[in-house]
N, C-alpha and C positions, 0 to 999 in steps of 0.2 A: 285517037282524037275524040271519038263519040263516048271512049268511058269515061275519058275527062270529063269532059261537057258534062256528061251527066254525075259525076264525081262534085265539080262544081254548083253543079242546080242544087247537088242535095246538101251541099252544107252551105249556100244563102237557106234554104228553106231552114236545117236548123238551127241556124244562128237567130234570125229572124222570128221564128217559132217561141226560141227562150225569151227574145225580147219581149214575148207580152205579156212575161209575168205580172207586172204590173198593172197591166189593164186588168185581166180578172182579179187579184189580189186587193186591190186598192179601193173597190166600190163594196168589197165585204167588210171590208176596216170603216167606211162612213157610217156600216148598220151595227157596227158593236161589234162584231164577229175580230175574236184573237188571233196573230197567227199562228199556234199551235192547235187550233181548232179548222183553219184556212188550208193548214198544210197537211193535218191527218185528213181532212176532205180532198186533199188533192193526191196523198199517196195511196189513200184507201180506193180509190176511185182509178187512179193506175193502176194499183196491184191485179183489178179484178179483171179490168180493161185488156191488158199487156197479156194479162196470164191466160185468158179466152183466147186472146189473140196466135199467139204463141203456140198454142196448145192444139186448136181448130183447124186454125187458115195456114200458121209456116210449118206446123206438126213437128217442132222442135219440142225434145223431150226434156222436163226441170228436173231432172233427178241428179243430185250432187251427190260427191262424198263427204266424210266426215273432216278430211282434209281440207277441203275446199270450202266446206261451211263457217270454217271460224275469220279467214281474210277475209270474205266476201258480206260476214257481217261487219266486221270492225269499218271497213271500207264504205259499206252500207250507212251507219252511223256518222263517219265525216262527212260523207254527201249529204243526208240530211242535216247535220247541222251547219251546213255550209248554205242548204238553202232557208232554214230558220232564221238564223243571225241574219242574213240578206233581209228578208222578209221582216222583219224585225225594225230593221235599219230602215226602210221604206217610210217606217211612222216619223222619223225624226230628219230627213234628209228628202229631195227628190227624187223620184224612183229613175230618171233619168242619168242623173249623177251618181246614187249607189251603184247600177249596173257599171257604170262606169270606173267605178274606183276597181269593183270588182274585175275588170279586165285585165288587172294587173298580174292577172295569176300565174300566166307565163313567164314573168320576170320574176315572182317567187319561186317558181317552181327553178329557175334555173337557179338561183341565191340557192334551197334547199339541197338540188345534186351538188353541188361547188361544197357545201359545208358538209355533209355527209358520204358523199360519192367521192368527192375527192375530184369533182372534174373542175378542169382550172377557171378561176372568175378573169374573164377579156376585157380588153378597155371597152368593147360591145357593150358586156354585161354591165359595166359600172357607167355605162353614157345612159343605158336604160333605167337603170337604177335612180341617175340624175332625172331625167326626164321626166320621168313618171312621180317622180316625189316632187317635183314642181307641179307639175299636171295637177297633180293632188291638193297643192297646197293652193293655185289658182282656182281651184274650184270650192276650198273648205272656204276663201274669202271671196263667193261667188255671188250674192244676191243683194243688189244695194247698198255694199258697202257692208255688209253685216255677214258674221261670221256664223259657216253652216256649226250643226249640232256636233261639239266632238265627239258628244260620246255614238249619235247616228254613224259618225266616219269613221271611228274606232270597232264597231259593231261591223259594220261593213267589210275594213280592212281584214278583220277577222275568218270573216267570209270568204274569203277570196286565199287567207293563209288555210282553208282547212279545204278549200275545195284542191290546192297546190298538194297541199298532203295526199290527196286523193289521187291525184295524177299521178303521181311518184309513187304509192301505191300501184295504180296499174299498171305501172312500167315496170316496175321491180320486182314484185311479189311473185314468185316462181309457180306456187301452187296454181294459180288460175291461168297463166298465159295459156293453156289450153281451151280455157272453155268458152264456149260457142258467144262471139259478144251478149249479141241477143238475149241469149239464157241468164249471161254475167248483168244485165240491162237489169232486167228482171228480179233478181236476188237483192241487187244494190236498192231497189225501191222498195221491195218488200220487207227489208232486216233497216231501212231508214225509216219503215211507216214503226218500226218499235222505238223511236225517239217519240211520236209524239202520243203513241197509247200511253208511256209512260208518265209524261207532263202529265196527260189528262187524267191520268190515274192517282198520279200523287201530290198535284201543285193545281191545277184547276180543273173546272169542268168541261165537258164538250157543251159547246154552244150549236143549240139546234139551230139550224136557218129554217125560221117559220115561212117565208113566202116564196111559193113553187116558185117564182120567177127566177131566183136566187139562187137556184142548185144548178140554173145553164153555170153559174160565175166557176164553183170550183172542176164540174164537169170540162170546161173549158181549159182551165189549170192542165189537169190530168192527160188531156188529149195535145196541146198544143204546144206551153212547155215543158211537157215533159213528154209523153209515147210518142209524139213525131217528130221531138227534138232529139232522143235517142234512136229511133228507128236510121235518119238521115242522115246523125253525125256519123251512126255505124259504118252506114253505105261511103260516107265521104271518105272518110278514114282511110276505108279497105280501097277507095278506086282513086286518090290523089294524095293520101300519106295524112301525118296530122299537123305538118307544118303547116301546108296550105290551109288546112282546114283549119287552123289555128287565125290565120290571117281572115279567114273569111268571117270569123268568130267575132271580129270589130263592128260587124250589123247586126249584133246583139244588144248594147249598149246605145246605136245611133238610134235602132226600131224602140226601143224605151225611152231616150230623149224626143223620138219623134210623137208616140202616142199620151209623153207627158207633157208636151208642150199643146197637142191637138185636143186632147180628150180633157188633162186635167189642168190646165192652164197655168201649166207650171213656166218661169221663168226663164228664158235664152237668152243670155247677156253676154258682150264679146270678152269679157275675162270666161264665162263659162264654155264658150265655142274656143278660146286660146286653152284652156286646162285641158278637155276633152282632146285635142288634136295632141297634144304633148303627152298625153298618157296613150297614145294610141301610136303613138313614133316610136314611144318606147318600146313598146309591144313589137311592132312588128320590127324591130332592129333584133328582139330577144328571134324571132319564127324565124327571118330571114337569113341569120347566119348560120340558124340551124338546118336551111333548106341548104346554103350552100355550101356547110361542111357535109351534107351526104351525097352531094351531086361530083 
């Protein structure tokens, strides 16, 4: 009972944790700061963070082999542009709603095994499939009658199909099921901070943030959704599987409609609380039947 419990503390913590992307992201974007400038400060600032960490306090050792280095970049690569396009989507959509389209991933991710694994699609699968495409379409007609940004919801969607890739990824990819999450944590952030040295390298500049004030915003990024969001989901994983933790994963999405409605006075309207609820059934119809096909 007490590993549950604490199984469950730590994935509200990091479900909750990812929901603040928003908060720190969104007050760099009023100063002019891009996000591929937002998010090499916020993986640079992991990498350095995570790998002290790591290194010092759990004395887990980074050393991979050559085998292992080529999945764990490619992987590395979806993740970050799965949190780019999100990021992205943010300027054209409410950061409350992106996270939320992006919830959908669970139900990509089961569409993806079904067309490639071969594993069968259930009338489960295609009621979430319904659900959540409604969810979505009540939210794209969510603000006064006026239609969100398609191409913000498209950019999003997107997000959400490459972070699906990513989980299928680490379900399947043979070469890494051994390695230590933690260390795999770690690599994924490091071989995603080469997405955006590369923009900056060949498509624009790094934008300094001139005002101390301003480097709590991505330091913030680095520590809360992302090293305690992976440190927790780890623990959740290993001590209540990742169904559950997939379900607890829905106050990601609520923690970002909650701090964009407080903080950036973004819009709540009951077509947008009807869409949100409907993408979020869907979701957990996709975790639930997978908790109790293992049970």
């Amino acid at each position: 009972m007490k590993r549950k419990f604490i199984g469950i503390i730590n994935g509200i913590i990091a479900s909750t944790s990812y929901g603040t992307n928003p908060l720190f992201a969104l007050p760099l974007y009023t100063f002019g700061i891009s996000a591929n400038s937002v998010l090499f400060y916020r993986y640079a600032f992991a990498v350095i963070i995570y790998g002290l960490w790591l290194h010092f306090v759990k004395k887990i050792s980074l050393n991979i082999s050559l085998k292992e280095l080529f999945p764990l970049m490619i992987l590395g690569i979806f993740f970050s542009l799965s949190s780019l396009t999100l990021f992205d989507g943010f300027k054209y959509i409410d950061a409350g709603i992106a996270c939320t389209i992006l919830f959908i991933y669970p139900v990509l991710v089961a569409i993806i095994m079904a067309i490639f694994f071969k594993e069968r699609i259930t009338k489960t699968t295609i009621i979430s499939i319904l659900l959540t495409s409604t969810g979505i379409g009540l939210l794209y007609n969510g603000k006064n009658g006026l239609t969100l940004n398609p191409h913000g919801v498209l950019v999003v969607f997107l997000s959400a199909l490459l972070y699906a890739i990513y989980i299928v990824g680490i379900k399947k990819i043979k070469a890494i099921q051994h390695i230590n999450h933690s260390k795999m944590s770690f690599y994924i952030i490091f071989f995603g901070l080469l997405v955006y040295i590369y923009n900056l390298r060949f498509h624009e500049n790094l934008q300094i943030i001139d005002k101390p004030i301003l480097w709590l915003l991505p330091l913030g990024l680095a520590i809360f959704p992302t090293i305690i969001s992976i440190e927790t989901i780890n623990i959740s994983i290993k001590l209540i599987g990742s169904t559950t933790t997939a379900i607890l994963g829905a106050l990601e999405p609520l923690t970002a409609i909650f701090f964009g409605v407080l903080v950036f006075h973004e819009q709540l309207t009951i077509r947008i609380i009807s869409g949100v609820i409907l993408i979020l059934l869907g979701v957990f119809l996709i975790v639930t039947r997978k908790m109790v096909k293992k049970s």
